[in-house]
C-alpha positions as CSV (number, residue, x, y, z in Angstrom):
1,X,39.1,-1.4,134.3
2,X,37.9,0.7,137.6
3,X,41.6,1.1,138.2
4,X,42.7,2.3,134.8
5,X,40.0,4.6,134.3
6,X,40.8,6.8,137.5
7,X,44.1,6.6,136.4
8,X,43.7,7.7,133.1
9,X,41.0,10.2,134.4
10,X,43.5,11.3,137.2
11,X,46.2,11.5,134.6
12,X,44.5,13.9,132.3
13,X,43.3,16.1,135.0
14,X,46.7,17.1,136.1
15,X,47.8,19.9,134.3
16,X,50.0,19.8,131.6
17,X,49.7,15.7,131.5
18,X,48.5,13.4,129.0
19,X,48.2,9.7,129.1
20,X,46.3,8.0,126.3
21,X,43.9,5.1,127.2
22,X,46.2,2.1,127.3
23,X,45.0,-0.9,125.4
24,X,46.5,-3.3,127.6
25,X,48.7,-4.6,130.6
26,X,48.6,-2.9,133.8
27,X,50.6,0.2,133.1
28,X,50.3,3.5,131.5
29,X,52.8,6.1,129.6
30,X,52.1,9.4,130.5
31,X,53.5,12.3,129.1
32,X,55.0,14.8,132.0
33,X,54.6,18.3,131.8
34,X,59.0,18.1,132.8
35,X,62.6,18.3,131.3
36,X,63.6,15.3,131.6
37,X,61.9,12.5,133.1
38,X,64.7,10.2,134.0
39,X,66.2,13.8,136.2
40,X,62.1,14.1,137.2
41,X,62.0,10.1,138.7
42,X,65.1,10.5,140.4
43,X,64.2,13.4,142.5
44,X,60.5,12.4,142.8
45,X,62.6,9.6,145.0
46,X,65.9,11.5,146.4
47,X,64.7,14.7,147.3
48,X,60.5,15.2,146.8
49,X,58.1,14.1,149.9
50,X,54.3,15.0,150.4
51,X,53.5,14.1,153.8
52,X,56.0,12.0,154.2
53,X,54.8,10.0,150.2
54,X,56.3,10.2,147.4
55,X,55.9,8.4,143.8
56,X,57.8,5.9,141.9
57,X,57.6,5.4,138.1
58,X,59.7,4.7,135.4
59,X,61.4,6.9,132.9
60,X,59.9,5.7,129.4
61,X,62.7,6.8,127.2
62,X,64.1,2.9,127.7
63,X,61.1,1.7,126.6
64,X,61.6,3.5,123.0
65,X,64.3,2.7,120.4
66,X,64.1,6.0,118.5
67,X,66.4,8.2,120.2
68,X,65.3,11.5,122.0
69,X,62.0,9.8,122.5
70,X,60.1,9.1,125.9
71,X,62.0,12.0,127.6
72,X,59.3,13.5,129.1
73,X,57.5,10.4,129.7
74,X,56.8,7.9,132.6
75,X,55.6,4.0,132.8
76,X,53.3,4.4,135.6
77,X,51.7,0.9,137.0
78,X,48.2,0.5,138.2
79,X,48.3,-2.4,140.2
80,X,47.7,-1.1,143.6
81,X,44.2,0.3,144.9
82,X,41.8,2.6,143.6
83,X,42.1,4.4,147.1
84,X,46.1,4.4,146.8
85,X,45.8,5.2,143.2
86,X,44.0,8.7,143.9
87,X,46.0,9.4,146.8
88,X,49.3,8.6,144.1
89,X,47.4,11.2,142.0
90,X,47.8,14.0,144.5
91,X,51.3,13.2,145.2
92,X,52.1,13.3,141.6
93,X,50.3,16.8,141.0
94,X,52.3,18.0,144.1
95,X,55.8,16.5,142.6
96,X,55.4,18.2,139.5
97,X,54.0,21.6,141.3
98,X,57.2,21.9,142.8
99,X,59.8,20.2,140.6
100,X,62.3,22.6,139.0
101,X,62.6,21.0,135.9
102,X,58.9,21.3,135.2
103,X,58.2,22.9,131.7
104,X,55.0,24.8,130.6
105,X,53.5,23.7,127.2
């Protein structure tokens, strides 16, 4: 529960990003404040680095049947650390600081 909370919390304090409390599992979708999140993953991993880190999620549109839907969304795990959750926080707010693709609401 510690874990979800400040990733939920961390979530929704990043601008532009919403992630609704999830209601079970070990994973969250967030919506990204981006074009396309399959093109957002893909750099976070290619061509993004903070200090070296980077983030890894998945693009959620796979996880939805209805066509169009989930493309600005990510399946974000929280299995790891409360410390290496907040620190995947950071990198996140970084990614989408400087992605090109990133969209304003």
């Amino acid at each position: 529960m510690e874990r979800r909370k400040c990733l939920i919390d961390g979530l929704n304090r990043i601008p532009g990003v919403y992630s609704p409390i999830p209601m079970g599992a070990f994973y969250t979708v967030a919506k990204l404040p981006v074009d396309d999140s399959e093109k957002f993953c893909a750099w976070c991993l290619s061509e993004f680095n903070y200090e070296g880190e980077t983030v890894m999620m998945a693009p959620a549109a796979g996880f939805y049947t209805t066509p169009g839907a989930g493309r600005n969304e990510v399946r974000i795990a929280y299995v790891l650390k409360k410390e290496d959750l907040v620190r995947a926080l950071f990198v996140l707010r970084k990614a989408l600081e400087a992605y090109p693709g990133r969209v304003e609401d």
